[in-house]
Backbone as ProteinMPNN parsed JSONL, in Angstrom:
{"seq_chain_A": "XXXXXXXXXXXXXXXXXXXXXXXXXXXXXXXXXXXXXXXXXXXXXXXXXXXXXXXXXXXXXXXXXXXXXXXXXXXXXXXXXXXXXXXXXXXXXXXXXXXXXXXXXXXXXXXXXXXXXXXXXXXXX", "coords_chain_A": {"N_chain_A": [[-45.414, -46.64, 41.064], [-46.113, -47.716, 37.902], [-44.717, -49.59, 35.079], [-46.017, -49.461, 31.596], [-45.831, -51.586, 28.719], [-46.602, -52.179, 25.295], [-46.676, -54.37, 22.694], [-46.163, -55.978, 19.439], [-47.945, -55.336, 17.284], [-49.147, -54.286, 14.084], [-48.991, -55.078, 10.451], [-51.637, -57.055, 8.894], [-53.144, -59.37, 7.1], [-56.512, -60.004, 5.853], [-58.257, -62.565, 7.785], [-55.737, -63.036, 9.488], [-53.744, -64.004, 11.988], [-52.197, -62.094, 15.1], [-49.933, -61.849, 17.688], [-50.236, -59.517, 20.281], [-48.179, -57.98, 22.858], [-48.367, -57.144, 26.176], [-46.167, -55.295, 28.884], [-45.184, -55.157, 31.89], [-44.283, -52.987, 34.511], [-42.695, -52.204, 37.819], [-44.215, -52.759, 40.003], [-45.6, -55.724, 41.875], [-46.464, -57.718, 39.439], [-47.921, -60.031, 39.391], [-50.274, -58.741, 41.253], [-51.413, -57.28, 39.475], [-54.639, -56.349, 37.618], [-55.547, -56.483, 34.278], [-56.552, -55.303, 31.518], [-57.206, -54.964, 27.934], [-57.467, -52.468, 25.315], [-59.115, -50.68, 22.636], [-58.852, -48.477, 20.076], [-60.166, -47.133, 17.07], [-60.061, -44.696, 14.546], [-61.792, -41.83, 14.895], [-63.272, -42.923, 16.778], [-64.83, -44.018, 19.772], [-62.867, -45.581, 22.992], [-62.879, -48.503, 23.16], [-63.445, -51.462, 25.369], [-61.491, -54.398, 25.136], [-60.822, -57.019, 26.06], [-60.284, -58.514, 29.153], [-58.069, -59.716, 32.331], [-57.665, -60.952, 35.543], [-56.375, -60.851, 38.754], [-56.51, -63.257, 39.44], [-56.537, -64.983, 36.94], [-58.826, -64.941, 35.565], [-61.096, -64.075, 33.102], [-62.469, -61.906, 30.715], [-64.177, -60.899, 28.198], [-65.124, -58.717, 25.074], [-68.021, -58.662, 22.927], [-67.559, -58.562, 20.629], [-64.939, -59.945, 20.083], [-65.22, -62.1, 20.838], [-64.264, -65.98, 20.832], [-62.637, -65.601, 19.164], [-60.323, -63.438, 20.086], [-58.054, -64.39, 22.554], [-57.139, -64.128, 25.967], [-53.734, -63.825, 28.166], [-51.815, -64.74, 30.606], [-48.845, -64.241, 31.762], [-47.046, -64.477, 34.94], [-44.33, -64.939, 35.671], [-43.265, -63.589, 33.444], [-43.737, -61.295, 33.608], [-45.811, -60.427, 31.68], [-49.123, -59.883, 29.708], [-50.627, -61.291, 27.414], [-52.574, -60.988, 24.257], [-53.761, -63.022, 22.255], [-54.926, -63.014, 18.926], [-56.805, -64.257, 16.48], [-58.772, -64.918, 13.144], [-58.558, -62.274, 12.366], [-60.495, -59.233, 11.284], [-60.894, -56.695, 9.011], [-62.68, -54.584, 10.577], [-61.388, -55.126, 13.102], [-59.227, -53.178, 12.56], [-57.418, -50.898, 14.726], [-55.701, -48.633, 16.997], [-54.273, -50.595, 19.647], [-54.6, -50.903, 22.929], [-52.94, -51.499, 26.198], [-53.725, -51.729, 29.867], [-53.403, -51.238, 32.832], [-53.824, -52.163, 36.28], [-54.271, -51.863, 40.083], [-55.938, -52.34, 41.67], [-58.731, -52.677, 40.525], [-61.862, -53.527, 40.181], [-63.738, -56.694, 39.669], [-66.148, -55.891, 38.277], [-65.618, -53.108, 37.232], [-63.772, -53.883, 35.461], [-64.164, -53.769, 32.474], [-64.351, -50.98, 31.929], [-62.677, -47.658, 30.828], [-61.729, -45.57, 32.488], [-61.222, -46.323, 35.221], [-58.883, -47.475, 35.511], [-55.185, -46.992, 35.588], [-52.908, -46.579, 35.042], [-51.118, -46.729, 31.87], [-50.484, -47.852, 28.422], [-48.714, -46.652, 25.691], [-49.655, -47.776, 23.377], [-50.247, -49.922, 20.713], [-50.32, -50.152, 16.723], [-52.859, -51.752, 15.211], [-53.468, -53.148, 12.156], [-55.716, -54.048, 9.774], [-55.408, -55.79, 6.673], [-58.111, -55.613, 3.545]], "CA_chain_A": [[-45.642, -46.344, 39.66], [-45.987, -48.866, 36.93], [-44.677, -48.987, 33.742], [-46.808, -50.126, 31.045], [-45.418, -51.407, 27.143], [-47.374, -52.605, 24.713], [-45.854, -54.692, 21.474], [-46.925, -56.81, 18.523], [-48.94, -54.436, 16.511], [-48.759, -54.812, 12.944], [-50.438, -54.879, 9.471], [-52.134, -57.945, 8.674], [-54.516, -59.503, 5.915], [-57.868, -60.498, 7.078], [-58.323, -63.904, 8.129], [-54.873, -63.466, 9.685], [-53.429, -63.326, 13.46], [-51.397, -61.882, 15.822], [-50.178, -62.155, 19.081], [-49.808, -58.55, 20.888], [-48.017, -58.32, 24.213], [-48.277, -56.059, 27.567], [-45.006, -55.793, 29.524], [-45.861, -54.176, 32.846], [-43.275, -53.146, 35.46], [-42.58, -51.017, 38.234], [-45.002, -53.498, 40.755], [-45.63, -56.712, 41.698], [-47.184, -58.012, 38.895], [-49.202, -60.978, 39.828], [-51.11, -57.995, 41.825], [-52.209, -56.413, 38.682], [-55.397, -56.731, 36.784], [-55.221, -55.999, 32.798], [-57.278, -54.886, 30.225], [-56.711, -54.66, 26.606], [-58.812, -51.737, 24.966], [-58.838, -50.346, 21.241], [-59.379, -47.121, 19.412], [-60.498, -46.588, 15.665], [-60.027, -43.309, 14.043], [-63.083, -41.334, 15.027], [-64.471, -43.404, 17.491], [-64.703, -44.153, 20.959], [-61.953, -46.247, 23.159], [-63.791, -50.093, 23.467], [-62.897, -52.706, 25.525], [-61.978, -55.801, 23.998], [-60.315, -58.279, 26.958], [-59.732, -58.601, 30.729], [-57.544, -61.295, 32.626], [-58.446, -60.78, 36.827], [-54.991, -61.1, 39.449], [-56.439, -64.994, 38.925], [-56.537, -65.05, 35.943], [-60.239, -64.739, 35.204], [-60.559, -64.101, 31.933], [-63.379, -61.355, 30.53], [-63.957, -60.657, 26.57], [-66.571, -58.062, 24.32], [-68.866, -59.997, 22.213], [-67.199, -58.707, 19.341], [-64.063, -60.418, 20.274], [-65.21, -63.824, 21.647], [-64.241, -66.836, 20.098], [-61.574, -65.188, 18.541], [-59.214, -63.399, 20.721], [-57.712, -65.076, 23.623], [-56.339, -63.09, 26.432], [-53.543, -64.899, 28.962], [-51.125, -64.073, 31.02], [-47.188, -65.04, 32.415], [-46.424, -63.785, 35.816], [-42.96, -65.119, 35.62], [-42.798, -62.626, 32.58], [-44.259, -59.9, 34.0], [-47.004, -60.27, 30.238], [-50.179, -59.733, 29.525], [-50.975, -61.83, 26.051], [-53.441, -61.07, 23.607], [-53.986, -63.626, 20.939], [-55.62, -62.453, 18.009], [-56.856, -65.05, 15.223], [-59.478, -64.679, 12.294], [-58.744, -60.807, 12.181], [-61.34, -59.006, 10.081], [-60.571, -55.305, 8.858], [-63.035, -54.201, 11.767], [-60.734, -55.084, 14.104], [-58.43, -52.07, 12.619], [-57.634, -50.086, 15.87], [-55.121, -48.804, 18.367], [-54.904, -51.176, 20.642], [-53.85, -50.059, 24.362], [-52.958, -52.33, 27.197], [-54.305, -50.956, 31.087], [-53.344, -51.964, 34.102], [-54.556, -51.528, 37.903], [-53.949, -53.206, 41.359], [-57.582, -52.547, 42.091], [-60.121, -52.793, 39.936], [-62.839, -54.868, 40.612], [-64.302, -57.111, 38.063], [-66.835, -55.625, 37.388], [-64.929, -52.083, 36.935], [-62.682, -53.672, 34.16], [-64.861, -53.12, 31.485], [-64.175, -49.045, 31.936], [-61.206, -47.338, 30.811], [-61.378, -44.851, 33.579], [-60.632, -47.169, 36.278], [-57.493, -48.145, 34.926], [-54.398, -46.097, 36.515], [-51.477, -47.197, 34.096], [-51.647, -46.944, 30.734], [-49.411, -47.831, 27.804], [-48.771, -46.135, 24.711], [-50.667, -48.086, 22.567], [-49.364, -50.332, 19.197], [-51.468, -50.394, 15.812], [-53.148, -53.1, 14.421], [-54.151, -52.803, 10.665], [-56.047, -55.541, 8.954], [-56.229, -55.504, 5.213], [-59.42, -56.624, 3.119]], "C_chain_A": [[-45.448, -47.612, 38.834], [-45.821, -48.736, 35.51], [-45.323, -49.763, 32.625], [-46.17, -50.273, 29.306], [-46.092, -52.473, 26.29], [-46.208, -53.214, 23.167], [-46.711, -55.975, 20.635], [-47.916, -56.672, 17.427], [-47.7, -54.674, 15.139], [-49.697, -54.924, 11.64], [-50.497, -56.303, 8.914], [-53.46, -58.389, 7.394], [-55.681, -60.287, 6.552], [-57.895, -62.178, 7.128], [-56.771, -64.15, 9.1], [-54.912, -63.42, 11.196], [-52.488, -62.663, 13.924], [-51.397, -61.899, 17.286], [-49.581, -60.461, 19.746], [-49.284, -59.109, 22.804], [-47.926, -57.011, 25.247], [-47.261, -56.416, 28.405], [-45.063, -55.057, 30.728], [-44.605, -54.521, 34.065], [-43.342, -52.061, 36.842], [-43.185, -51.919, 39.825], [-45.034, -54.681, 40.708], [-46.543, -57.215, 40.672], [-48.218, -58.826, 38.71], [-50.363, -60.292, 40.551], [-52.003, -56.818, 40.855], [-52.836, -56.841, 37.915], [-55.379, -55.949, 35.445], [-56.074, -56.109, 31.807], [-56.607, -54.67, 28.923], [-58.312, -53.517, 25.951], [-58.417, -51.093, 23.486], [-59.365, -49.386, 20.652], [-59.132, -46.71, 17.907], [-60.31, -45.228, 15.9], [-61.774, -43.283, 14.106], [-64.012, -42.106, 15.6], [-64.257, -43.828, 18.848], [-63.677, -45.329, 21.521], [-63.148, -47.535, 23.868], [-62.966, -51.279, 24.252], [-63.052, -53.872, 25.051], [-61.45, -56.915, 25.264], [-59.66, -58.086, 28.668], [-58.976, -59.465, 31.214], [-57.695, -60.209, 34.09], [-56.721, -61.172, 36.951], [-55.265, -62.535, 39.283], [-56.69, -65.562, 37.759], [-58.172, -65.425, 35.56], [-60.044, -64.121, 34.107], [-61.865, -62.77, 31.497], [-62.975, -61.009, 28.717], [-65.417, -59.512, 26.143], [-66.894, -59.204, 23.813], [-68.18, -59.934, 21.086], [-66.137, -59.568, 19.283], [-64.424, -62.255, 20.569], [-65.111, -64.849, 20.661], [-62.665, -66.558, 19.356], [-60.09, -64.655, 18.507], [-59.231, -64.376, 22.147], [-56.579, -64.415, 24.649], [-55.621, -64.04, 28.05], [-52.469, -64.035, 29.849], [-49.66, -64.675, 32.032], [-46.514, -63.933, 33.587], [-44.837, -63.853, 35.821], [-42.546, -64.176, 34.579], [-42.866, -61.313, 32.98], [-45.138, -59.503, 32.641], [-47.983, -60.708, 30.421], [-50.047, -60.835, 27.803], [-52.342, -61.269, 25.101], [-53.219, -61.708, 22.126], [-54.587, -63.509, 19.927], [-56.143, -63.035, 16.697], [-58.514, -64.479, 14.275], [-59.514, -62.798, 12.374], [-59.638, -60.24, 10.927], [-60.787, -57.125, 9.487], [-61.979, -54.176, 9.931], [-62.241, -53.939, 12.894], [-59.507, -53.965, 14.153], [-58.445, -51.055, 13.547], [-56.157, -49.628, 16.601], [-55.024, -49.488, 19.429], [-53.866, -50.983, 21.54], [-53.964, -50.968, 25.539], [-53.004, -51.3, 28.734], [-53.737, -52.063, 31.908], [-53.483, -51.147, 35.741], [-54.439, -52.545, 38.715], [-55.097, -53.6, 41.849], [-58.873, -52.43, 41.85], [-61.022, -54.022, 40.213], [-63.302, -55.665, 39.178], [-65.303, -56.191, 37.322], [-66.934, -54.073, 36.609], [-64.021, -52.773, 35.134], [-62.862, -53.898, 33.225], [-64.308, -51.593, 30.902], [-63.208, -48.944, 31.856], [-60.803, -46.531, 32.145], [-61.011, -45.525, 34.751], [-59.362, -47.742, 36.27], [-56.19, -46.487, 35.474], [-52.872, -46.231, 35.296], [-51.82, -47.449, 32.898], [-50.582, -47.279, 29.605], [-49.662, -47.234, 26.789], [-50.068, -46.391, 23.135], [-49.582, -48.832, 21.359], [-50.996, -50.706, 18.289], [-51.824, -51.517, 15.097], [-54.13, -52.914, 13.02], [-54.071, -54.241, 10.273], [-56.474, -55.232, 7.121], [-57.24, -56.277, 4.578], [-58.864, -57.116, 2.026]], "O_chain_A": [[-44.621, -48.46, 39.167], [-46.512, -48.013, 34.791], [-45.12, -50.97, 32.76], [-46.035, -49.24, 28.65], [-46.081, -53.64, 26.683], [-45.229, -52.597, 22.75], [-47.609, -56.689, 21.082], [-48.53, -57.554, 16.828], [-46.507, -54.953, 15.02], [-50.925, -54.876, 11.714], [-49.451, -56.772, 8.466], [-54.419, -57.715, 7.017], [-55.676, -61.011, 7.547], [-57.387, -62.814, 6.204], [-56.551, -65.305, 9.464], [-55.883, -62.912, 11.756], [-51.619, -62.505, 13.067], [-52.387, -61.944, 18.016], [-48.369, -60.288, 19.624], [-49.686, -59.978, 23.578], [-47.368, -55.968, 24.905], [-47.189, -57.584, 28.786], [-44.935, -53.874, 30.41], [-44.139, -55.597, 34.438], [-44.114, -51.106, 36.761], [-42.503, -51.667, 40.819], [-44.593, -55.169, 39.667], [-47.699, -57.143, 41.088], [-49.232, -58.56, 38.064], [-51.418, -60.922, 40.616], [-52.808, -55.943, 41.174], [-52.322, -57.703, 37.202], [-55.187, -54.735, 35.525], [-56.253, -57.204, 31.273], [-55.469, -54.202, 28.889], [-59.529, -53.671, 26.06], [-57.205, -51.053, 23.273], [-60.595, -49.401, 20.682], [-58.134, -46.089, 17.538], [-60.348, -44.638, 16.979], [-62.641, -44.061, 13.708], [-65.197, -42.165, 15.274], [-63.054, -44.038, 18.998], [-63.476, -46.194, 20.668], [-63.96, -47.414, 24.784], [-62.008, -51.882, 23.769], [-64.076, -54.427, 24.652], [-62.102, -57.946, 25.098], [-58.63, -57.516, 29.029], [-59.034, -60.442, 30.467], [-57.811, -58.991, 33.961], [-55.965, -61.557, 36.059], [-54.276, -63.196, 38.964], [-57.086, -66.726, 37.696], [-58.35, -66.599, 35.235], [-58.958, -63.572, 33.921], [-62.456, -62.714, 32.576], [-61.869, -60.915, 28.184], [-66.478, -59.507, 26.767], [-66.439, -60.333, 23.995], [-68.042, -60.956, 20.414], [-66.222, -60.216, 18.24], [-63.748, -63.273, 20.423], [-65.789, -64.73, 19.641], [-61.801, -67.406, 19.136], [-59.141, -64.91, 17.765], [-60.214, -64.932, 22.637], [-55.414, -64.202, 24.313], [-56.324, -64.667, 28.842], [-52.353, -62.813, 29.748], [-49.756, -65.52, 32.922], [-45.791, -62.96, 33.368], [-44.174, -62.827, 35.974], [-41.372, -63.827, 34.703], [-42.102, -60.397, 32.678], [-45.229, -58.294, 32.427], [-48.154, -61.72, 31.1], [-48.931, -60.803, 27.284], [-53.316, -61.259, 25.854], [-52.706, -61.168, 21.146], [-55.241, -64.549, 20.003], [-55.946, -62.32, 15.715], [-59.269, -63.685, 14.836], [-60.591, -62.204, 12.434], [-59.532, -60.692, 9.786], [-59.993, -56.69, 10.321], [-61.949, -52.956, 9.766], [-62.269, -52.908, 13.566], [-58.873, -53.72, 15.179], [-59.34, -50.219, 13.421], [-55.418, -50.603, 16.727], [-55.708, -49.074, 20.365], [-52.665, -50.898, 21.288], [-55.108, -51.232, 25.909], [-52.391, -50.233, 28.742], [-53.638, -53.28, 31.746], [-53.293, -49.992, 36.121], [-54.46, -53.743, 38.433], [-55.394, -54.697, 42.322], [-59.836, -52.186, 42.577], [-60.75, -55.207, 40.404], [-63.214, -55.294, 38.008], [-65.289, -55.845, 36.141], [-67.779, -53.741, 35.778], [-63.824, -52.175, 34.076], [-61.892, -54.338, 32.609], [-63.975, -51.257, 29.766], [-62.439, -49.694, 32.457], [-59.771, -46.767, 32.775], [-60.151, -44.859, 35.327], [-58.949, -48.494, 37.153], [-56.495, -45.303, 35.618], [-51.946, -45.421, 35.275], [-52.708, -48.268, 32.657], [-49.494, -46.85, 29.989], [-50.869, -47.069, 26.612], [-50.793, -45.724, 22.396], [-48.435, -48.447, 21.132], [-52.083, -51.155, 18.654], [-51.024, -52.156, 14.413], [-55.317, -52.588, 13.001], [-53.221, -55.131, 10.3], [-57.437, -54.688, 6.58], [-57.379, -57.462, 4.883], [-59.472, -57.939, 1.341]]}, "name": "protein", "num_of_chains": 1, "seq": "XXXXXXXXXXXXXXXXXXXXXXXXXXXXXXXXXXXXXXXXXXXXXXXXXXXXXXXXXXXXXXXXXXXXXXXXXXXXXXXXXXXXXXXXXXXXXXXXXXXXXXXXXXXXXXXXXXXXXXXXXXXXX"}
């Protein structure tokens, strides 16, 4: 079992950043691949960032350029960096993790086995 905690959520003014973090336990962690995914009121759950057990890195389009997603085995964290925030980016955002997703699975939420609560990220205009 793995335990999954999400932190760094927060309300922000647009143009601003933050850095959210995924704290994942329970497993070896260098053996788990991690998604970051995000959910508006009234709308579907989107992926926004991948990092691979080698740290391969995957992003949406909406995101690119902008977030930056990393990761500290010695921590047992996931990173998500978050700069030029726009009030779009207002969401739930939910960190995933899995020992065996393939790349080209970690796009999809359903493939994901471990999930964390979720922390909110509000951007004001």
């Amino acid at each position: 079992q793995v335990q999954v905690v999400e932190s760094g959520g927060g309300l922000v003014q647009a143009g601003g950043s933050l850095r959210l973090s995924c704290a994942a336990s329970g497993r070896s962690f260098s053996r788990l691949a991690v998604g970051w995914f995000r959910q508006a009121p009234g709308k579907e759950r989107d992926f926004v960032a991948g990092i691979s057990t080698r740290s391969s890195t995957y992003y949406a389009d909406s995101v690119k350029g902008r977030f930056t997603i990393s990761r500290d085995n010695a921590k047992n964290t996931v990173y998500l960096q978050m700069i030029s925030l726009t009030p779009e980016d207002t969401a739930v955002y939910s960190c995933a993790a899995d020992p065996d997703i393939t790349i080209a699975a970690m796009t999809s939420p359903g493939r994901y086995d471990y999930w964390g609560q979720g922390t909110q990220v509000t951007v004001s205009s």
